[in-house]
C-alpha positions as a Python dict, from the first residue, in 0.01 Angstrom:
ca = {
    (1, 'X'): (0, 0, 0),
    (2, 'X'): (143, 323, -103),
    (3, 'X'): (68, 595, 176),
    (4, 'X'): (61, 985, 21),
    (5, 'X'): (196, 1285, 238),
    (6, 'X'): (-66, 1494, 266),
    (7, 'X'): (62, 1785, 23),
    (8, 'X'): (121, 1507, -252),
    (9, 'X'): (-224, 1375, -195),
    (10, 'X'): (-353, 1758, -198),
    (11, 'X'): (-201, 1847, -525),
    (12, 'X'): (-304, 1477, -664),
    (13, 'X'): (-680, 1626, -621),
    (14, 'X'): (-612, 1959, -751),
    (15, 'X'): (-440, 1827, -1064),
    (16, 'X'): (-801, 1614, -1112),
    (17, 'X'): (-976, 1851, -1053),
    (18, 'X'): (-793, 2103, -1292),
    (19, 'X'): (-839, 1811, -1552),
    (20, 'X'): (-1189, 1781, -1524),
    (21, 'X'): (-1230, 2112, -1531),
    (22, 'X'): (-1089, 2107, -1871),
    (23, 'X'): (-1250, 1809, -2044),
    (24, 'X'): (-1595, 1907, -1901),
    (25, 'X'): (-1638, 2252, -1953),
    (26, 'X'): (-1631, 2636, -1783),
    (27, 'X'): (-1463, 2586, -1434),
    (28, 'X'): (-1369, 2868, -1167),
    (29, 'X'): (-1141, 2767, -884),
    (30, 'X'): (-1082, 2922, -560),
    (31, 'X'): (-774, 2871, -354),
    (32, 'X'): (-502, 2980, -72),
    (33, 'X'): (-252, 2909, 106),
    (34, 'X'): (-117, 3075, 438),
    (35, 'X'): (-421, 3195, 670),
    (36, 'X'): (-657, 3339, 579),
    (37, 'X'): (-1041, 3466, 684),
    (38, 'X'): (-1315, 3573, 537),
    (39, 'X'): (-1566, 3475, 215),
    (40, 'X'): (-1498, 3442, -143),
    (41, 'X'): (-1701, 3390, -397),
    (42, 'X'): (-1699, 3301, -804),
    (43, 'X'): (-1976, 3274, -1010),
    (44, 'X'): (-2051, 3040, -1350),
    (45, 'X'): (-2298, 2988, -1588),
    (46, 'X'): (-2428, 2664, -1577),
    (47, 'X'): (-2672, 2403, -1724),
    (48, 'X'): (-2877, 2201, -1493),
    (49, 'X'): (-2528, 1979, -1369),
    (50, 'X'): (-2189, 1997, -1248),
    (51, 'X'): (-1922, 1888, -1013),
    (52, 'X'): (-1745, 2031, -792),
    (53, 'X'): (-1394, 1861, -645),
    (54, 'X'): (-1201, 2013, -297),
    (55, 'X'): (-878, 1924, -174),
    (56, 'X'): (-810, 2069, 151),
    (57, 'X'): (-558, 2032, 433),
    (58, 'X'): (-502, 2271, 771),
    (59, 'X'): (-644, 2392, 1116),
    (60, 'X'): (-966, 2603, 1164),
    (61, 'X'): (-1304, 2610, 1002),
    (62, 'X'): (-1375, 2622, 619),
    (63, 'X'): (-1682, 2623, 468),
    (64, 'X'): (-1813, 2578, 137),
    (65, 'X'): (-2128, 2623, -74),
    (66, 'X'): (-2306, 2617, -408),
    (67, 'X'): (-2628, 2749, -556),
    (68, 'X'): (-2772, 2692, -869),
    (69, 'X'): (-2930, 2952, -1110),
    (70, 'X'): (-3219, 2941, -912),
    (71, 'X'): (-3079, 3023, -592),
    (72, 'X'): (-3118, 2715, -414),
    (73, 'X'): (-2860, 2537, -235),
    (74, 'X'): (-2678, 2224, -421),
    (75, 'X'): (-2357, 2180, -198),
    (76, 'X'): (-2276, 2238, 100),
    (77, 'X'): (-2004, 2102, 311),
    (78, 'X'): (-1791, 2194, 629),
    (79, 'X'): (-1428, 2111, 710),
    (80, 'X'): (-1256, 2098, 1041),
    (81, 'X'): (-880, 2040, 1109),
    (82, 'X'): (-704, 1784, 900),
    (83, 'X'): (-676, 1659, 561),
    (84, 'X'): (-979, 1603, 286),
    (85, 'X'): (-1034, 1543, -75),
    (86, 'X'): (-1347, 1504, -256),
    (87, 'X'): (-1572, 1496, -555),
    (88, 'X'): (-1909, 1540, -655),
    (89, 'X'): (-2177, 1558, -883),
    (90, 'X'): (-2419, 1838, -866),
    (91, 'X'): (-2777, 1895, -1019),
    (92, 'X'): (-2976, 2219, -1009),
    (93, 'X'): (-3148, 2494, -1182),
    (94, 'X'): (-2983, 2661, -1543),
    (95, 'X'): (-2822, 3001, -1441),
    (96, 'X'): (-2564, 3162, -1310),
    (97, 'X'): (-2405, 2955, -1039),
    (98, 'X'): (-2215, 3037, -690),
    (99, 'X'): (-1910, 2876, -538),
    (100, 'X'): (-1871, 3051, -211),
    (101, 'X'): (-1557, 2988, 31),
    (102, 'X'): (-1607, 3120, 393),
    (103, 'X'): (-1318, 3082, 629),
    (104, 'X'): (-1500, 3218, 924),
    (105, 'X'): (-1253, 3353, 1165),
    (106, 'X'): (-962, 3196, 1014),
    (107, 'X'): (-808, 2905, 861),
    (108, 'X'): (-453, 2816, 814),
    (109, 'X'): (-307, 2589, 534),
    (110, 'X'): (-416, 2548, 202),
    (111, 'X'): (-734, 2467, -3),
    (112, 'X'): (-847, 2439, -356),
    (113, 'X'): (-1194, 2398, -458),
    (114, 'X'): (-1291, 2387, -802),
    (115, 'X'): (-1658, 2397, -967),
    (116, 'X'): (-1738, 2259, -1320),
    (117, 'X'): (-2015, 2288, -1568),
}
C-alpha cells in the first residue's frame, strides 16, 4: 500500500480537478494558502449539472457552498482540522451559479476547490 503525504495527496486532487475542469467545460477555482479569513465567492454559468472537487488540508473552520441559477442550495459542506479530498456531482437549476468559500474567523493551510459545468 502506497501511503501519500498529505501535500502530494492535496495536489493529486487539484491536478483532477484542474483536468476535469478542462475536459468538461467552464470551471472557476478558488484557492489559498497561508491563513486566511473571510468569504470568497466566483460565479458560472451553468446548465442544470456539475461537479465540484475540494482538496483541503489545515487547522480552523472552512466552509463551502453552491447554488444553482435558481438560488437554491446544491452543496454544501464543512471542514474541520485535517486533511480532505473530494468529488461530486451536482444537479440544479440553469443560471448563473455560486461557489462561495467562507473561512469564518480563520483558517490556516491550504485549499483548492474547483466547480465545473
Amino acid at each position: 500500500m502506497v501511503v501519500l503525504r498529505p501535500l502530494a495527496s492535496l495536489m493529486v486532487v487539484l491536478c483532477l480537478a484542474s483536468v476535469a475542469g478542462c475536459i468538461g467545460g467552464n470551471s472557476v477555482t478558488l484557492a489559498g494558502q497561508g491563513y486566511s479569513s473571510g468569504t470568497q465567492t466566483r460565479t458560472l454559468q451553468c446548465g442544470t449539472s456539475g461537479s465540484i472537487q475540494l482538496g483541503v488540508q489545515g487547522a480552523g473552520s472552512l466552509s463551502v457552498k453552491v447554488t444553482d441559477g435558481g438560488g437554491a442550495q446544491v452543496f454544501s459542506q464543512s471542514v474541520g482540522s485535517g486533511q480532505n479530498g473530494s468529488s461530486q456531482s451536482l444537479s440544479g437549476k440553469e443560471g448563473t451559479w455560486t461557489l462561495t468559500v467562507s473561512t469564518g474567523f480563520g483558517y490556516s493551510g491550504q485549499y483548492g476547490i474547483v466547480l465545473t459545468c
